[in-house]
N, C-alpha and C positions, 0 to 999 in steps of 0.2 A: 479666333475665327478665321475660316480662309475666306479668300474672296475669289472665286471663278469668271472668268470673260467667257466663257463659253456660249452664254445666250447670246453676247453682242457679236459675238463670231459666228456664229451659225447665222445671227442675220443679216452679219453684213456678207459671208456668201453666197446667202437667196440670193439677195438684194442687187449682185453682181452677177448671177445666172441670166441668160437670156431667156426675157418669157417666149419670145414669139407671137405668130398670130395666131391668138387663142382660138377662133373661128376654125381656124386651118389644121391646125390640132384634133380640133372636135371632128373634123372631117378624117382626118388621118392623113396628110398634107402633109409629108416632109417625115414621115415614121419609114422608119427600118422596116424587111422586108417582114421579120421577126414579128415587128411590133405591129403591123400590118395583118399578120397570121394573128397573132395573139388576141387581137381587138375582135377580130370576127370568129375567132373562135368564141371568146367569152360573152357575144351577141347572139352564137347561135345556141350554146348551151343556159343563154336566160342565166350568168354568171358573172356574176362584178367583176370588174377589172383590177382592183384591186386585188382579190381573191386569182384570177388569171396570173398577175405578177409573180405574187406569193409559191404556186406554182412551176413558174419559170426558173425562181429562183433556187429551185430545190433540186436544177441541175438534170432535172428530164431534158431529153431531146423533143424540142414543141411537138414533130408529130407526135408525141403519146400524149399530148395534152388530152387533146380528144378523147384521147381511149380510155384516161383516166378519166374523164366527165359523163362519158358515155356510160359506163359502170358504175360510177358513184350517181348519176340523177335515176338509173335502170331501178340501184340498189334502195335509194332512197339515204344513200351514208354521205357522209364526208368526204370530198375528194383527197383529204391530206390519210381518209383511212385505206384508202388506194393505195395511194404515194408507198406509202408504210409497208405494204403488203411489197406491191416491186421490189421498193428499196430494199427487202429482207430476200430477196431472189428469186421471188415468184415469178412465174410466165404468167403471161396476159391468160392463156386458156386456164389453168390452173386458180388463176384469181376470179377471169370469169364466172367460171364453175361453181365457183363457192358465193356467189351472187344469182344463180340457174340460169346463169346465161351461157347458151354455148353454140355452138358454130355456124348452125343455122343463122342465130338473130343478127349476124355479119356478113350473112351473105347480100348481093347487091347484084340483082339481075343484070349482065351486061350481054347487048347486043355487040359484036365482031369478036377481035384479038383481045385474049386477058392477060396481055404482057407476064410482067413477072409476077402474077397471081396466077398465071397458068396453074401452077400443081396444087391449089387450092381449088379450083375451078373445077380439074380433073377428078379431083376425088368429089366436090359437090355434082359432079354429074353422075359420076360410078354408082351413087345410091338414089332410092327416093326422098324427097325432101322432109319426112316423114324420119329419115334415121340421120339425115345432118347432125342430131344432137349428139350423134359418137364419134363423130371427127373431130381430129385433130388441128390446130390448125399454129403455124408456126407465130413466134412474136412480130416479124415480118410480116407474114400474111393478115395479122389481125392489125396493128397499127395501118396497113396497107388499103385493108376494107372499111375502115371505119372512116379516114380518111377520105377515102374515096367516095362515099355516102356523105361528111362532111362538106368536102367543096362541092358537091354536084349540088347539093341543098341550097348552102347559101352563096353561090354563083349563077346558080342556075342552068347547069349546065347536065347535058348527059353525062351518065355512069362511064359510058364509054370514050369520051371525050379527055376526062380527068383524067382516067386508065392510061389511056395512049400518053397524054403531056406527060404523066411520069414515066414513062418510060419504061426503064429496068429495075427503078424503084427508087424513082432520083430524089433528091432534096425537094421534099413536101413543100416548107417554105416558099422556096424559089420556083414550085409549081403554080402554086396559090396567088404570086407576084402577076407571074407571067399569063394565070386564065381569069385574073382581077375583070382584068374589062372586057372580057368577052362575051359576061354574062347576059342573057337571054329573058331570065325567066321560064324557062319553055328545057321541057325534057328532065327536070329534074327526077330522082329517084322518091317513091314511094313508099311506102309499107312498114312492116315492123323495125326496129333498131333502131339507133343512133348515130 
């Protein structure tokens, strides 16, 4: 018979780990900007945290976390049967489509500049909102709007506000860090989507 340390080992690494203050944890106090992102994303898609990590760790870029939750709660499926779909080379429209979501449900009314959602914006004007459903819209452009619809919600901030802080289509993350406290309440985006 063998005999293993292995439990005594794993507890005496807990046991060695710093808890920190748990309070300030719960707060999100001292979390990465990542981790930060991730918390309120899986607050505002009504998605355990645990289930968020699992996610993470399957090597998505966090902005598609969203996009992947936003499809999967739409669809009513599993967000790892998301994942799955990506992970085999699907684009976001191509995966949407086959959940009947499509270009329209992404769209996010913005008052001024649509930065680097300009050519998405362009062709949502070119038609009636009525034929959005045959646009195209790139993997950029849709982690982009969903996003964008994302922080406006649980920041509370205008469409047009989020827009602008990203820029050219900067690092989601370190958007969300930097319009954290600026929230309002006031001017969030409305309507259909996620």
């Amino acid at each position: 018979m063998r005999i293993t340390h292995r439990p005594l080992l794993a507890g005496a690494l807990l046991f060695l780990l710093p808890t920190g203050d748990a309070e300030g944890q719960q707060r999100g106090e001292g979390e990465s900007n990542e981790e930060a992102f991730l918390r309120a994303v899986g607050e505002h898609f009504g998605t355990p945290h645990r289930e968020i990590l699992v996610l993470a760790q399957w090597r998505l870029p966090a902005g598609e976390i969203p996009v992947v939750l936003c499809l999967a709660s739409g669809a009513g499926v599993s967000p790892d049967v998301v994942v799955a779909q990506r992970r085999r080379g699907g684009n976001w429209m191509e995966i949407a489509r086959g959940y009947s979501v499509n270009a329209g449900d992404f769209h996010v009314p913005i008052d001024g500049p649509t930065g680097f959602l300009r050519g998405a914006y362009e062709r949502f004007g070119a038609k009636p909102a009525s034929e959005w459903r045959d646009l195209l819209l790139s993997d950029d452009e849709v982690v982009g709007l969903v996003n964008v619809r994302f922080l406006s919600r649980s920041l509370g901030l205008p469409p047009g506000r989020v827009l602008s802080a990203l820029g050219d289509g900067g690092d989601i993350v370190a958007v969300f860090r930097q319009l954290k406290g600026a929230g309002g309440g006031a001017g969030t985006v409305a309507g259909r989507g996620c």
